[in-house]
Steps between C-alpha positions, in 0.01 A plus 500: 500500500761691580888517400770599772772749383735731612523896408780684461542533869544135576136515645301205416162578361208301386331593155191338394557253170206583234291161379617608157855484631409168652321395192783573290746339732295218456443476156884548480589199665247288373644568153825378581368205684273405141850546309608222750254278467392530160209589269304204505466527899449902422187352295417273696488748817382760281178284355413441853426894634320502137278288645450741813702250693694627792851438438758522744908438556699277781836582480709236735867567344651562153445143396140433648172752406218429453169669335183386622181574538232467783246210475101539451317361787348151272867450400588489852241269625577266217887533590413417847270183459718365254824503760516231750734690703691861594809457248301375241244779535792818499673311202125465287453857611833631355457276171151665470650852569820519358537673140858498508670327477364185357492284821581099455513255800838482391548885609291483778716218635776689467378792618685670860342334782225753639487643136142373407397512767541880549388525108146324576463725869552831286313341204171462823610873636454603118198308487370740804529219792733813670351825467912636538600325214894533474455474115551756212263510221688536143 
């Protein structure tokens, strides 16, 4: 990856942004989003990559994000014979997904319109039905 600055001379330049720059970045922000949301969903989210679970993070705005993880292939198929139809399939995938936060109907009812729905497509592009996934891994 690289970073786009400008020298002394008003030129702009590109300089190449270390992983362990990246990493750190990361790390940084993910602290601040766990002082957020809590300890119990750190442990919760934390207890999951224990288990050599991929873990990763869906941020939608300041008041919606989301960790999840990407489902197994038998949890899948049983997500998918068990729904009768589309929205009831991407809302069973995100309530088999979703670590945090704790998802209710209640909050999936009053969720944005589009929201789970774009939760249970990056939950399947985590889940390696899209080899370009546009998801981070935490």
């Amino acid at each position: 990856m690289e970073e786009v600055k400008e020298n002394e001379s008003k030129e702009v330049v590109a300089t190449n942004i270390t992983e362990e720059s990246q990493d750190s970045a990361l790390k940084e922000i993910l602290e601040k989003i766990y002082e957020k949301i809590g300890n119990e969903a750190k442990n919760d989210i934390e207890k999951e990559k224990e288990q050599k679970t991929d873990v990763y993070l869906f941020i939608n705005d300041d008041e919606n994000l989301f960790f999840f993880k990407a489902l197994k292939a038998r949890e899948y198929k049983t997500i998918k014979k068990e729904s009768e139809n589309e929205e009831e399939l991407e809302v069973n995938i995100i309530k088999a997904s979703v670590i945090y936060p704790k998802l209710t109907n209640e909050i999936i009812d009053n969720m944005y319109a589009g929201l789970y729905e774009a939760l249970s497509k990056f939950t399947l592009a985590a889940s390696a039905f899209n080899e370009s996934a546009p998801v981070i891994k935490v």
